[in-house]
C-alpha positions as CSV (number, residue, x, y, z in Angstrom):
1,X,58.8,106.8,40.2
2,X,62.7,107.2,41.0
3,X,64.4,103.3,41.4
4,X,67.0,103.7,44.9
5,X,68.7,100.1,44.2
6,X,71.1,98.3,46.6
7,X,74.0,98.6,43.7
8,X,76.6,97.8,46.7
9,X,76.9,94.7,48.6
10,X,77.7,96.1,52.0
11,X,76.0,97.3,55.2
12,X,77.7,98.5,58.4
13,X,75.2,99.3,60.9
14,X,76.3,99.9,65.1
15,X,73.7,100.1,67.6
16,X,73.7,101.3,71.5
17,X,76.2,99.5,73.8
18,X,75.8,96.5,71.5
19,X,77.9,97.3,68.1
20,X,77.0,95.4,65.6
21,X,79.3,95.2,62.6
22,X,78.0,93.1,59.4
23,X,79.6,93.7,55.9
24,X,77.2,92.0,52.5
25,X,79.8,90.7,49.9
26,X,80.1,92.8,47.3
27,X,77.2,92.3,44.7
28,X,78.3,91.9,40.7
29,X,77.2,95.4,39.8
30,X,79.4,96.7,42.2
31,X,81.3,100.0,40.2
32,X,84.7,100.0,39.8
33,X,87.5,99.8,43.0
34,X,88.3,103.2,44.0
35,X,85.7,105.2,42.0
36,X,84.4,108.2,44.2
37,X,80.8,109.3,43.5
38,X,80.6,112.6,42.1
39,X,77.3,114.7,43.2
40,X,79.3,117.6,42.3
41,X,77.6,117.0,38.6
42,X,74.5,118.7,39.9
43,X,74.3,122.3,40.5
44,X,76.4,123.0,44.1
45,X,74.9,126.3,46.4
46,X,78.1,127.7,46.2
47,X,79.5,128.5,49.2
48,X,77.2,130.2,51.4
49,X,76.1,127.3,53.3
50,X,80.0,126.9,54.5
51,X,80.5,130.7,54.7
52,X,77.3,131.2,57.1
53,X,78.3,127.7,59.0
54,X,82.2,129.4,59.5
55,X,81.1,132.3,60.5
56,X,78.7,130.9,63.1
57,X,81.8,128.4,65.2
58,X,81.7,125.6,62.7
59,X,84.7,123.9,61.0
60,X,84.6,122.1,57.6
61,X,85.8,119.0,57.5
62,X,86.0,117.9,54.2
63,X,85.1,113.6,53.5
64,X,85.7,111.7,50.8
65,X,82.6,109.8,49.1
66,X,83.7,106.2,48.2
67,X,82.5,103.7,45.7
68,X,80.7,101.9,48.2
69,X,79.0,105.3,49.8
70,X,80.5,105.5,52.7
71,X,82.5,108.8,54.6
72,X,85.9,109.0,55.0
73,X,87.8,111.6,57.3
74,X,91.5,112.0,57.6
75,X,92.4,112.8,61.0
76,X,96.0,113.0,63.2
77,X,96.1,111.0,66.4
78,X,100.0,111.6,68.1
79,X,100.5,113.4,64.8
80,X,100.2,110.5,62.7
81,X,97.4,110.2,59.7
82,X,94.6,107.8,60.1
83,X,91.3,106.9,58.0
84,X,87.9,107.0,59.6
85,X,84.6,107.2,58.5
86,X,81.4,109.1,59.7
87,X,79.0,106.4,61.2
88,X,75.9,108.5,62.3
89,X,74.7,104.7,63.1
90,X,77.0,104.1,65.9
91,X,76.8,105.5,69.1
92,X,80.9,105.4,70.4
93,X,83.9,105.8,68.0
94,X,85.7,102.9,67.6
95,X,90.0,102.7,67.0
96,X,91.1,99.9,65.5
97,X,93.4,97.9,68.2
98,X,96.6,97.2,65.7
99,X,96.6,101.5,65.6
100,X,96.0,101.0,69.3
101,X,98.9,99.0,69.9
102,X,101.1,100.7,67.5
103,X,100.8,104.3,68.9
104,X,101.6,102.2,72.5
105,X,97.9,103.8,73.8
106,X,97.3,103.3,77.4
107,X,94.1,100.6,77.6
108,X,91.6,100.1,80.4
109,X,88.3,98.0,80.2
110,X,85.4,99.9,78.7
111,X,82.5,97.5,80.1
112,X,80.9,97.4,77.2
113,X,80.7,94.2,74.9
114,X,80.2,93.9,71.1
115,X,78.2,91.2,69.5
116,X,78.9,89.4,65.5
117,X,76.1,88.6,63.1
118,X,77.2,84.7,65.3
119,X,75.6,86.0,68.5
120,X,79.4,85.6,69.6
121,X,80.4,89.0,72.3
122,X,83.4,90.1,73.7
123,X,84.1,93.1,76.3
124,X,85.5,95.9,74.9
125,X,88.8,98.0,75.9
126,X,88.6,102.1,75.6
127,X,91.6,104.6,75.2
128,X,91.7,108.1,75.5
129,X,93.2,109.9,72.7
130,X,94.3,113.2,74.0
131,X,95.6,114.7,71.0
132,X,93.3,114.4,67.8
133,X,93.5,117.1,65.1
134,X,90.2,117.1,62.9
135,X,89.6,119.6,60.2
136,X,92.3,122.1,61.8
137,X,91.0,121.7,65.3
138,X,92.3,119.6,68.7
139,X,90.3,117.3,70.4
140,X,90.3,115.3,72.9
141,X,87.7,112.2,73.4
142,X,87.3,108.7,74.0
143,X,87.4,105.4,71.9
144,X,86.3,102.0,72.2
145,X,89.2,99.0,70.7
146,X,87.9,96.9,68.4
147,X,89.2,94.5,65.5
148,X,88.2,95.7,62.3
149,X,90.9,92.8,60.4
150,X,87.2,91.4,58.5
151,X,85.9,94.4,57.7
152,X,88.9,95.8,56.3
153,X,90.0,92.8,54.3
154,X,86.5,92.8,52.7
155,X,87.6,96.5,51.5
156,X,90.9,95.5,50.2
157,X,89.6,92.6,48.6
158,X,87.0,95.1,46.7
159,X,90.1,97.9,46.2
160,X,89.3,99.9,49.0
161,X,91.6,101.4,51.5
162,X,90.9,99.9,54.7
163,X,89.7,102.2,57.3
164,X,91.6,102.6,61.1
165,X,87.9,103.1,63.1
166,X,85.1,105.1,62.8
167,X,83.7,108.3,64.5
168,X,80.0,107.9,66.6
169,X,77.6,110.3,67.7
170,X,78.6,110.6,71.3
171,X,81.5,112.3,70.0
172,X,79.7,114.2,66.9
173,X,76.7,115.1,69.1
174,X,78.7,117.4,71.2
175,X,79.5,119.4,68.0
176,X,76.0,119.9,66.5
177,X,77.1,118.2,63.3
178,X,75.6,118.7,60.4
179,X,76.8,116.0,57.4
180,X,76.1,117.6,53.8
181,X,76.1,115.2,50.5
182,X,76.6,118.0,48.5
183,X,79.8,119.5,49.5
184,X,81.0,116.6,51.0
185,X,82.0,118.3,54.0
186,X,81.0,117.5,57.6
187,X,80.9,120.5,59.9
188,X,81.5,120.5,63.7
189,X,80.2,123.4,66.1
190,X,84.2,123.8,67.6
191,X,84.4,126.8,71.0
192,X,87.6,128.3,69.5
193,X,90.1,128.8,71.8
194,X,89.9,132.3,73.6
195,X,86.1,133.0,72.0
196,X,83.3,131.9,74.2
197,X,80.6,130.5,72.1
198,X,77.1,133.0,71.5
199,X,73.9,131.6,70.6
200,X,73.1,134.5,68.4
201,X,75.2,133.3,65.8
202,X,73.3,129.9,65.4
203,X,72.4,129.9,61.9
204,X,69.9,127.4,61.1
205,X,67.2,129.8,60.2
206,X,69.4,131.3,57.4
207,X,71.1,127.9,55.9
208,X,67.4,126.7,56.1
209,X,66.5,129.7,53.9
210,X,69.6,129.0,51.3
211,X,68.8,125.3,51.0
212,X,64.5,126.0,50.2
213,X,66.0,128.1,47.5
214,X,68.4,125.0,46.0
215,X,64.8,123.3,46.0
216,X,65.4,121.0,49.4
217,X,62.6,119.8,51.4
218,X,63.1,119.7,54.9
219,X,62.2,116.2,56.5
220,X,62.5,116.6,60.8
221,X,63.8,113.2,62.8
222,X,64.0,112.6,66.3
223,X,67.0,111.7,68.4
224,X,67.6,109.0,70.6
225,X,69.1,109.8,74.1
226,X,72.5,108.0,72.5
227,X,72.2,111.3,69.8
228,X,71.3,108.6,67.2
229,X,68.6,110.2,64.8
230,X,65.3,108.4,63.5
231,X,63.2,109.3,61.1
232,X,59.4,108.3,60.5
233,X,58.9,107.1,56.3
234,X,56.3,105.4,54.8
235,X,56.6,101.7,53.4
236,X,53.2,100.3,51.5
237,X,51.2,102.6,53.3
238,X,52.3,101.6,56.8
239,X,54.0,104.4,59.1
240,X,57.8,103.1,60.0
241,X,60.3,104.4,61.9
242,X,64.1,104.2,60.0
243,X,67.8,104.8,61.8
244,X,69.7,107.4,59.8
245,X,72.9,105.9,59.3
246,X,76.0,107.4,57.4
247,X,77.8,104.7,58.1
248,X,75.3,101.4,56.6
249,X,75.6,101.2,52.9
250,X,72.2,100.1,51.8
251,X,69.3,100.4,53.4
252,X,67.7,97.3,55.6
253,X,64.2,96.8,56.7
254,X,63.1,94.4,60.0
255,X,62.7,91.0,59.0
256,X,59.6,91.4,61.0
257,X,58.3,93.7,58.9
258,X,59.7,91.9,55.6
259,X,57.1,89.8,56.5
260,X,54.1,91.8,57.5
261,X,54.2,93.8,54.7
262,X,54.8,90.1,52.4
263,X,57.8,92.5,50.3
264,X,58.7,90.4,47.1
265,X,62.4,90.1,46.8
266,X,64.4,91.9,43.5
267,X,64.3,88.3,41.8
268,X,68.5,88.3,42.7
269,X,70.5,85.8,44.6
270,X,71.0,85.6,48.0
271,X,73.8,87.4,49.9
272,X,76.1,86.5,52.4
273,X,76.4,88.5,56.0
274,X,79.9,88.6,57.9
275,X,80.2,89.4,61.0
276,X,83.2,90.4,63.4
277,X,83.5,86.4,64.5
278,X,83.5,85.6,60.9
279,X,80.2,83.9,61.3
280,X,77.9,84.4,58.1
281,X,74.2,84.6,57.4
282,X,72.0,84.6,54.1
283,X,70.5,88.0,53.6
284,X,67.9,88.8,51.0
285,X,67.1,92.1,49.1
286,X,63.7,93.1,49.0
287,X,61.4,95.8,47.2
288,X,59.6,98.5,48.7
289,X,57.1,99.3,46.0
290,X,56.2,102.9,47.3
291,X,58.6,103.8,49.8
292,X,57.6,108.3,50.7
293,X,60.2,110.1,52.2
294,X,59.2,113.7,53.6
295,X,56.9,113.6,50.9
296,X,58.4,112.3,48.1
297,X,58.1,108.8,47.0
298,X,60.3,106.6,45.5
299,X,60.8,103.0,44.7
300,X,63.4,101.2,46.8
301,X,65.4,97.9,47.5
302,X,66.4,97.0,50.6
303,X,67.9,94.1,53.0
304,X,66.1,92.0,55.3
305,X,67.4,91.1,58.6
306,X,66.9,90.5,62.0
307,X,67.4,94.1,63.8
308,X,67.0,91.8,67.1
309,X,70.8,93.2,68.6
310,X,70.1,96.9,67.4
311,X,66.4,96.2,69.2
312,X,68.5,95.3,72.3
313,X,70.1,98.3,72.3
314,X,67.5,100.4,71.7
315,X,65.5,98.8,74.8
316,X,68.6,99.0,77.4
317,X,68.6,103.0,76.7
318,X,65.0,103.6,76.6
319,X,64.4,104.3,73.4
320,X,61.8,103.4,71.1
321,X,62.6,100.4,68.3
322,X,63.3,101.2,64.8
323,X,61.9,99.0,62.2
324,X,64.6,99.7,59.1
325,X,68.0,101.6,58.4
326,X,68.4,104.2,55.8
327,X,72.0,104.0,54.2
328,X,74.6,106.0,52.2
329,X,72.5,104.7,49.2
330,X,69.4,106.6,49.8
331,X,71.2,109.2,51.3
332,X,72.8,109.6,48.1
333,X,70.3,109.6,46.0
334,X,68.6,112.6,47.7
335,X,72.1,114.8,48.0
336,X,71.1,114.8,51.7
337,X,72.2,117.1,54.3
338,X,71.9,116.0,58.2
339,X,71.7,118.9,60.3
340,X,71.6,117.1,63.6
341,X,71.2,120.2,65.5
342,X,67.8,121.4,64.0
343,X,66.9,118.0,63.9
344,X,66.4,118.2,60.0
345,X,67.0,115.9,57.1
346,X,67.0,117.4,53.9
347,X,66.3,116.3,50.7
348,X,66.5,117.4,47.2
349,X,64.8,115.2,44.4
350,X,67.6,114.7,41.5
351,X,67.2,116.2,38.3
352,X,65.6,114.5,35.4
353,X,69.1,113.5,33.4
């Protein structure tokens, strides 16, 4: 049965109107600073899948795949090159305030608060960014101010290029996004202008077809009124319900459920949690014996911790609780490819090597 380890020391996980930030130090296996992971090793569908995308309204914007898993887009704000990364775990898109201040952005209170792995909060400012060119297209949204000075000094310290904020799903929602390992390419549903959209061209049924034939299973998830998506997987036999999230870097089960299900831990040390107040927590990684997926079953390591703030969040917009995160590093594992606008996660098992 296929090991999915925790080879990274870092999760990043945003929830509702509470963000919740918290970065693992990096754990002694972790590769080399600056290596990118390469799943263009395996066989790629060639084209097609952009092709029929293109045709259809999308844009490809093309991410690069760090060390640590996570998504990084270049994007212009006023002109001027920034770093974010895709966080399908995080319902706003977050600037970083020094980029904030430095572009001279015009603030006003967001009334939304954020809360550190300290159970310290703080009310957020917004901005709007009028002029934001992503993947050859202009747009114009919204954005949450937040410090990210510990996040990114945990990235330089681990040779990482620090990032200048992050891109959520009430932006990426709009734009029927569908995120694809593979390629490593995002593409956005973009109204050019001067060319209403048509709904003929929609071309699930036909990118469904190509990726059955590249041997992917599809796995369907539900989204949460925020456009967060949540998938049902098994853990031990019990039925679970898991946040997709692009922007976590291991996966993390409940606490709660750490404990139901009695998971041994890998046999490693205890980790370290950091928060955006500094504040830090012990963390433990666990083993999910049989953990199925859509089918397929693997065995996989995993964090526990109390999900208590992304519970909050869940319960002030209605939703139904999760009881785990899948990150980048299962994600990874599988080649994924999130189609948020079917509603579809697909997975391809790797090849024997």
């Amino acid at each position: 049965m296929p090991n999915i380890r925790n080879s990274t020391g870092a999760l990043a996980c945003v929830g509702g109107l509470v963000l919740v930030i918290c970065i693992f130090q990096p754990a002694p296996n972790t590769p080399a600073p600056g290596h990118l992971w390469d799943n263009r090793k395996r066989s790629l569908p060639g084209d097609d899948l952009g092709d029929l995308l293109v045709r259809a309204g999308y844009i490809g914007v093309p991410f690069a795949l760090t060390q640590a898993g996570i998504l990084d887009v270049t994007l212009r704000i006023n002109g001027e090159s920034f770093v974010f990364f895709i966080d399908s775990g995080a319902t706003d898109t977050v600037l970083n305030r020094t980029v904030a201040e430095r572009l001279q952005l015009s603030r006003r209170p967001s009334g939304q608060t954020i809360a550190g792995a300290g159970g310290t909060s703080q009310e957020l400012e917004k901005v709007v960014l009028e002029k934001v060119s992503l993947g050859g297209s202009d747009l114009r949204f919204e954005a949450l101010l937040d410090d990210l000075s510990v996040t990114n000094r945990t990235e330089i310290e681990r040779g990482l290029a620090p990032h200048d904020g992050y891109l959520g799903m009430e932006l990426l929602k709009r734009h029927r996004p569908l995120i694809d390992y593979m390629s490593h390419r995002m593409f956005l549903r973009v109204p050019q202008s001067g060319r209403p959209e048509d709904p003929d061209e929609e071309p699930s049924p036909r990118y469904v077809d190509l990726l059955k034939k590249q041997g992917y299973i599809e796995v369907p998830f539900v989204s949460t009124k925020k456009g967060l998506a949540v998938i049902e997987a098994e853990a031990n036999g019990e039925r679970l319900r898991f946040l997709i999230d692009t922007g976590a870097m291991v996966c993390v089960v409940d606490e709660v459920v750490t404990r139901r299900l009695e998971l041994p831990t890998d046999g490693g040390p205890t980790q370290l949690v950091r928060g955006n107040g500094g504040a830090e927590e012990a963390a433990q990684n666990h083993v999910i014996d049989k953990f199925v997926i859509g089918g397929i079953a693997v065995r996989l390591e995993a964090f526990s911790k109390d999900l208590k703030e992304i519970h909050a969040a869940f319960v002030d917009n209605g939703d139904r609780l999760v009881d785990g995160i899948l990150g980048s590093n299962l994600l990874r594992h599988f080649t994924s490819v999130v189609d948020y606008s079917s509603g579809t996660l697909f997975l391809k098992v790797p090849e024997p090597k």
